[in-house]
C-alpha positions in Angstrom: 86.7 106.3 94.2 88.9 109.2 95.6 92.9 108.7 95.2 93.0 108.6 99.0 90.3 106.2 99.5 92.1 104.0 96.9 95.7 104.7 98.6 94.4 103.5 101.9 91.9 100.0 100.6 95.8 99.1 99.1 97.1 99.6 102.2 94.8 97.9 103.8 94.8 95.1 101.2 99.0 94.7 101.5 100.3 91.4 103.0 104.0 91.7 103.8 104.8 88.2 104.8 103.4 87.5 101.4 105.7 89.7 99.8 108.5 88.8 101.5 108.0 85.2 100.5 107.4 85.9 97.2 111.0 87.5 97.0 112.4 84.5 98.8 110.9 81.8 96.5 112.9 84.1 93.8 116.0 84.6 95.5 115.5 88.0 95.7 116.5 90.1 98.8 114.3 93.0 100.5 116.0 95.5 102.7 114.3 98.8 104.6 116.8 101.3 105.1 117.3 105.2 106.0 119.7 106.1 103.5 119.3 107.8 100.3 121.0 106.5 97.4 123.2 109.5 97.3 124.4 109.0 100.9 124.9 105.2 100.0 127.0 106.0 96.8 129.3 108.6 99.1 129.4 107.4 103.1 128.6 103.5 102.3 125.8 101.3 103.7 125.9 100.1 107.2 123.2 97.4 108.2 123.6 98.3 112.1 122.8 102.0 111.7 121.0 102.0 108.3 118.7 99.3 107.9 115.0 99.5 109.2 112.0 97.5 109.2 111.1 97.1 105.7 107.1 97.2 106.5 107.8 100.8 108.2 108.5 101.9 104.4 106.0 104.2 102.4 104.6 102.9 99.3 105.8 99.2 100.4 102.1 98.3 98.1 103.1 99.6 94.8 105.8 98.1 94.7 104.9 94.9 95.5 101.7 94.8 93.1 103.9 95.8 90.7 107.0 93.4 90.7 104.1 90.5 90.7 103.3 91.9 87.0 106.9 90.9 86.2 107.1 87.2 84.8 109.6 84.8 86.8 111.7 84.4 83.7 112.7 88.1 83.5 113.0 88.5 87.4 115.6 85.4 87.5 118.3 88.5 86.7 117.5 89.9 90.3 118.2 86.5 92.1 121.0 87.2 94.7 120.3 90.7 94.4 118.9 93.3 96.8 115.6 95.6 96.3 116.6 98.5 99.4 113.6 100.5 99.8 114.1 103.3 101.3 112.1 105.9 103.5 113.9 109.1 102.4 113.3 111.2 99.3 115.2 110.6 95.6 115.4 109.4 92.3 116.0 105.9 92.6 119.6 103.8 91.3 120.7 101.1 90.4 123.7 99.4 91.9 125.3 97.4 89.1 128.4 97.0 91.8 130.0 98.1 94.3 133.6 99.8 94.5 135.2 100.0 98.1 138.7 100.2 96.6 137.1 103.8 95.4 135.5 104.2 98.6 131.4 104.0 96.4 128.6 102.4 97.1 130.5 100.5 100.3 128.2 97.7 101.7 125.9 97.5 99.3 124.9 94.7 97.4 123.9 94.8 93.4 120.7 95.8 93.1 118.0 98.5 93.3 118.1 101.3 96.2 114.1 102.8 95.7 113.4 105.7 97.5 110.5 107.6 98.0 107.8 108.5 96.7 107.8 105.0 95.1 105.9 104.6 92.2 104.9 101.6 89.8 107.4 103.3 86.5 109.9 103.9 89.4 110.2 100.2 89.9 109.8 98.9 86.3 111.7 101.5 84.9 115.1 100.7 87.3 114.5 96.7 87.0 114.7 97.7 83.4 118.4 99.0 84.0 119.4 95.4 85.5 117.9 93.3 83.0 120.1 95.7 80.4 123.3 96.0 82.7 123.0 92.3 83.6 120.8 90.1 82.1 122.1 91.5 78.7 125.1 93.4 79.0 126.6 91.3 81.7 128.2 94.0 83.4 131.3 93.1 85.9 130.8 89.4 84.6 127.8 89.4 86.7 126.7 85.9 85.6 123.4 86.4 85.1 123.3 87.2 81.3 120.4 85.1 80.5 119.2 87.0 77.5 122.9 87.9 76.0 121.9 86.4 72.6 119.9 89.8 72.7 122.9 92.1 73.1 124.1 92.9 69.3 120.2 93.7 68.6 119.6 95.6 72.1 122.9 97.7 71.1 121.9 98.6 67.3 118.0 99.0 68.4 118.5 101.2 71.9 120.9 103.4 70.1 120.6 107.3 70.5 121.4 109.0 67.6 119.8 112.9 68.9 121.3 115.0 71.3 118.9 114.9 74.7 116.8 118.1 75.4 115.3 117.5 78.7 112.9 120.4 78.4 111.2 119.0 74.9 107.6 118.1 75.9 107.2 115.7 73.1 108.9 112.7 72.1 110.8 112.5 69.1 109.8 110.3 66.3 111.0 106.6 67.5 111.0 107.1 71.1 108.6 106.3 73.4 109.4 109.6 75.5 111.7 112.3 75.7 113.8 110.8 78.5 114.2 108.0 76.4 116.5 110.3 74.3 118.8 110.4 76.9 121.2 107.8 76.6 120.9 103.8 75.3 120.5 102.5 79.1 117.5 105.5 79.4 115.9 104.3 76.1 115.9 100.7 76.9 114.9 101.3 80.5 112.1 103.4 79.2 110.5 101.3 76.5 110.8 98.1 79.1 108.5 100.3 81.4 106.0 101.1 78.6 106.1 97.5 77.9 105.1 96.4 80.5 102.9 99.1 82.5 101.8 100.9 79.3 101.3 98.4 76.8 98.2 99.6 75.0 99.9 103.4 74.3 102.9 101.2 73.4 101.0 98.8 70.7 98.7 101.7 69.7 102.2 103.9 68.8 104.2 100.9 67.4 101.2 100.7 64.6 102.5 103.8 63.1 106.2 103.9 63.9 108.8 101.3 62.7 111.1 102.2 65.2 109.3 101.8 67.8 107.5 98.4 66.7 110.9 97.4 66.5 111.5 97.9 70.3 108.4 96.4 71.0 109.0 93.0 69.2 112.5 93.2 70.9 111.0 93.0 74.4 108.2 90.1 73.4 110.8 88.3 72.8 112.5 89.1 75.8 109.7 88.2 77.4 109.3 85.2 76.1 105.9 85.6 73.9 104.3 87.4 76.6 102.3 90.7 76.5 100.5 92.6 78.2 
């Protein structure tokens, strides 16, 4: 099957309303918008001039067949939060909070701002950073720390101990890429993506690497038992 004849059956497959329920059963909120997240972090978001209809968004699909992969337990740390898709071009960010008193992110509610294209690790990867930031971390007491039993192990596990090189094409010996390298938040965010959209390269890796069996153990747990 071509990759164009495959884009469009999704399309054609996507239900909207669907989505949209499932995010409401969750408690989780789904805005289109027009915006970048770079615009949002300097000039604020206004609903009246930047939202849009969230079904006139590209790549609405992939995201939604991939946050149904995503077991309710996990996705509880996005309940009262906001997924903003957005139809202009970027890397993606994650709004831990929002600082009008510094005149960043105005308007915006904590959560994810997706922009375009989207893509499946896009999504995982960026949920990753709020179930770090505040399912563990419970960054600006964001109440949802349901895993913070997890946080002295996440902080001695997701340590980076080498300096990142972004142009190294292979990843060092305990990382699952060379991204991962880049930071604690970037190595947990990373793995959590492998985990769950990668899981075979993940397990097959983990055999022959302590380090990175250890990561992998640390998110079945989070998960509850689950793999995938």
């Amino acid at each position: 099957m071509s990759p164009i004849f495959k884009r469009i059956k999704n399309e054609k497959a996507f239900n909207l309303t669907v989505f949209l329920e499932w995010a409401k059963k969750r408690g989780i909120l789904l805005e289109g918008i027009n915006i970048d997240s770079n615009q949002s972090y300097y000039e604020g978001y206004d609903p009246e001039k930047n939202k849009i209809d969230i079904g006139e968004v590209p790549g609405l699909e992939i995201a939604a067949e991939t946050l149904y992969k995503v077991e309710d337990s996990v996705l509880e740390t996005m309940e009262g939060k906001t997924f903003y898709f957005s139809a202009k071009p970027g890397r993606s960010y994650t709004v831990f909070n929002s600082f009008p008193e510094s005149n960043i992110l105005v308007g915006l509610n904590r959560g994810i701002i997706i922009e375009q294209s989207i893509s499946e690790h896009t999504v995982i990867h960026e949920l990753g950073h709020i179930i770090d930031g505040h399912g563990i971390r419970d960054l600006y007491d964001d109440q949802k720390d349901i895993f913070k039993e997890l946080l002295e192990e996440r902080d001695r596990i997701f340590a980076v101990d080498i300096e990142y090189d972004p142009n190294r094409t292979d990843a060092p010996e305990g990382f699952i890429s060379v991204y991962a390298t880049a930071n604690d938040q970037e190595n947990f965010a990373e793995h959590f993506a492998y985990y769950i959209l990668y899981p075979e390269e993940f397990r097959e890796k983990a055999k022959t690497n302590s380090k990175l069996k250890e990561k992998y153990d640390f998110f079945k747990r989070l998960f509850g038992g689950k793999e995938y």
